[in-house]
N, C-alpha and C positions, 0 to 999 in steps of 0.2 A: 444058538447064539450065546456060549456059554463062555465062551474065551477067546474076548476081543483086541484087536491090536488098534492103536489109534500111533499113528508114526506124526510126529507133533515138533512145530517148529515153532510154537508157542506165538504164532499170528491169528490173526481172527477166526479165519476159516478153522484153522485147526482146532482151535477151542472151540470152535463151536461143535466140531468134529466129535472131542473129547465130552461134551454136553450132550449129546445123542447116545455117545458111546454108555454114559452111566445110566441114561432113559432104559435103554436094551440092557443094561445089567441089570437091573435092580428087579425089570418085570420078568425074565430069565433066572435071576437067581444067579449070576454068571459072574467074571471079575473082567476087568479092564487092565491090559499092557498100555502103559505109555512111553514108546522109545523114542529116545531123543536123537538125532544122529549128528554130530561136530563133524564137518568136512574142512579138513584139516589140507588144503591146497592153494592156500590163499597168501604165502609168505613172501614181504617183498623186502627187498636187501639183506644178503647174509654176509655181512664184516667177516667172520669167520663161522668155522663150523661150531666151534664151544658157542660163542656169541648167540647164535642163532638157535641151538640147542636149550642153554636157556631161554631165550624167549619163547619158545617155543613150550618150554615146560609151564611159565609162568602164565601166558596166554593163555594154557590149555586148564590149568587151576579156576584161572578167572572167571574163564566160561562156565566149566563146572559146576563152582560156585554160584554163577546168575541162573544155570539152568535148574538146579535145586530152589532156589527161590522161586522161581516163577512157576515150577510143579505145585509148590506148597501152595501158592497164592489160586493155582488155577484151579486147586485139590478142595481148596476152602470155599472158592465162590460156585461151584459147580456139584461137589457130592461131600457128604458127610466123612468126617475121618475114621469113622466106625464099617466104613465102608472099602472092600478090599481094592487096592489100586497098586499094583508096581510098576515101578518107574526106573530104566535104565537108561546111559547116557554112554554113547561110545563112539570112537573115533572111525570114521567108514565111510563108507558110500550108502548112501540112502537102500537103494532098489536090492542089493544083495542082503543086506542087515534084513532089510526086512523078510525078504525069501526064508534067509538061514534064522531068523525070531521063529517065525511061522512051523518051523521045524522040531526046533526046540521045546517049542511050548506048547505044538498043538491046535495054535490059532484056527478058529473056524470061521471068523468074521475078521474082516480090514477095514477100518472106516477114516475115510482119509478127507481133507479139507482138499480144494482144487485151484485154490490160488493163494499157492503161500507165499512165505516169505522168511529172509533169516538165512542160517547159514547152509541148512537142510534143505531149503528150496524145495517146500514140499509140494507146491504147485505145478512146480515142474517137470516133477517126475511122477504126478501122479497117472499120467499115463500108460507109464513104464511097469509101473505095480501091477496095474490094470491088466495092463499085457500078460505078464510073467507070474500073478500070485495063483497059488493051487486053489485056495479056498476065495469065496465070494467078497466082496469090495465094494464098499458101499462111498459113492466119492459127493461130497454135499459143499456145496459154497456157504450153506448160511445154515444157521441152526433149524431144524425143518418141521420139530413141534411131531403131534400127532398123525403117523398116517394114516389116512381112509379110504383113500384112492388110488390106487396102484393098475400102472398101465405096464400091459404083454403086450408087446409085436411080436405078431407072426410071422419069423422070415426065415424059416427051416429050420430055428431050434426047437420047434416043438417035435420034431422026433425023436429028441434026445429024453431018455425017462430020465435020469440023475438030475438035467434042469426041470425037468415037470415037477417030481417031485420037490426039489428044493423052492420052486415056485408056490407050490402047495402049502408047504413050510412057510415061507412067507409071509403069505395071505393070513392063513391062521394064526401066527404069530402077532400081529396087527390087528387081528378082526376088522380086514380091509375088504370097501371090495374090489373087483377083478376089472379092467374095463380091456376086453381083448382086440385087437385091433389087429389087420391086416391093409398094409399101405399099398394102393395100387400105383404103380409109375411108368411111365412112360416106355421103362426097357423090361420092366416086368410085367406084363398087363395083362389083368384076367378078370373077363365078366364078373359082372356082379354074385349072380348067383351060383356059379361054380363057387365061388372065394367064400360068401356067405356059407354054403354044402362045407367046404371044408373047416371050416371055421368049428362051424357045430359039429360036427363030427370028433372033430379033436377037444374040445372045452368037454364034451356030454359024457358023465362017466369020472371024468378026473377032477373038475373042479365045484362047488358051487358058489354064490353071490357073484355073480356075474355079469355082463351084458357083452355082446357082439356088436364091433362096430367094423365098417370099410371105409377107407377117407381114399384120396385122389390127391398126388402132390408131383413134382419134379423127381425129389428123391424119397429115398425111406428115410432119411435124415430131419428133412424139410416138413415131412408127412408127421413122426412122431411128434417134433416139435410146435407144431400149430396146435394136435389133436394136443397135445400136454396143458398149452393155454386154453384151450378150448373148455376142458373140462375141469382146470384147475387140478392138475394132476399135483400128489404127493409126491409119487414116489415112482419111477421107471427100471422095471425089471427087464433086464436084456441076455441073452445069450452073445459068449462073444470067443470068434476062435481063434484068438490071441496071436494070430500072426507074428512073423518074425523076418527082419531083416528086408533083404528085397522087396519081398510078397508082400510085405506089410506096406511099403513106401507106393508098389503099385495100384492094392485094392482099396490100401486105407481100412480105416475103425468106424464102423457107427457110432461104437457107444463112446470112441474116442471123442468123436467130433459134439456128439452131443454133451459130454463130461467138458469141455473146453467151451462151449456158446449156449448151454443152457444152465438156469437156476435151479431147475427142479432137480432135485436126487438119484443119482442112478445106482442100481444097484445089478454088479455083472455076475457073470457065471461061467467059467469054461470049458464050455463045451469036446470034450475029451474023448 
């Protein structure tokens, strides 16, 4: 977690975004992107084309302008100026800027506010990232402090070593610990102790500071979410296989659905 993206629309969430973001710098050793993105779609009455062209120039200054200020202001109350932070502002769409940042620079961490607000609507698309970004996404409503407790579900990403490992990474990264968790539901339902066998099976060997747990719920959705209150979870590490299109509209997202109706932190992986 060495080069972090925080895509910032300078509403709460996302500062508070940009706030975790320099927590993970500073114990890393790593630097923070902060991209701004002006979505420049919003133009109503064009007199003519000169007319509108200027406005359009002068609009596009203005903004600029408030968004350097509000970097500075956010740069000052949040991490020292001795502290490396770049800060880019450009005219685009959110969800590709971000892809084509990520490319550019390397990013290996996203960490995105989940209800924003402003002209990047970064709450809105925080889904979309979610979906589409190559490297991990960390999507947080509120500033999230210390983690120490970090919840796995088990729901067929643990065969993927790239997320074990990056799970691993994690843990130790935090010195959290593991609380592993398999949701039994109604359309997937397996004994007790078969799920428990499996459980251990797969934790023994790869992880340590951990506990096994089985909860019982309607969905895996519904299951995560109780078990998160339950134990006062930090932080929710999820595998997620980024569907698109159709398939996505038919199966749906977990980690969608809980990044939109929960407070706790999620942090995804795509499963590739």
């Amino acid at each position: 977690m060495k080069n972090i993206l925080v895509p910032c629309d300078f509403s709460k969430p996302a500062e508070d975004a940009f706030r975790f973001a320099i927590d993970i710098a500073r114990q890393s050793g790593g630097q923070v992107h902060v991209l701004y993105v002006i979505n420049m779609t919003f133009l109503h009455g064009r007199p003519s084309m000169s007319n509108a062209y200027a406005f359009n120039l002068n609009f596009l200054k203005d903004i600029e302008k408030e968004s350097d200020e509000k970097f500075r202001v956010m740069w000052s109350r949040y991490a020292p100026f001795t502290m490396k932070v770049m800060f880019r502002h450009v005219i685009s769409s959110l969800v590709p800027e971000v892809e084509q940042y990520i490319r550019d620079y390397a990013i290996d961490l996203v960490i995105m506010g989940t209800h924003g607000e402003g002209n990047a609507v970064i709450g809105s698309n925080t889904d979309k990232v979610v979906r589409r970004s190559p490297v991990p996404v960390l999507s947080v409503r509120t500033y999230p402090g210390r983690i120490e407790k970090i919840i796995l579900p088990i729901m067929g990403a643990h065969e993927n070593r790239h997320f074990v490992d990056a799970v691993k990474e994690l843990q130790t990264f935090f010195q959290a610990h593991l609380h592993i968790v398999y949701i039994n539901t109604p359309l997937y339902f397996r004994n007790e102790p078969d799920a428990l066998h499996d459980l251990e099976r797969f934790a023994q060997g790869k992880f340590t500071n951990y506990t096994l747990y089985i909860r019982s719920d309607y969905t895996v959705e519904a299951g995560i979410a109780h078990f998160a209150t339950e134990i006062d979870a930090d932080l929710i590490a999820l595998g997620t296989h980024a569907w698109k299109g159709l398939l996505h509209l038919i199966v749906g997202s977990v980690a969608e659905d809980l990044i939109n109706n929960l407070k706790t932190p999620i942090w995804t992986f795509h499963l590739r």
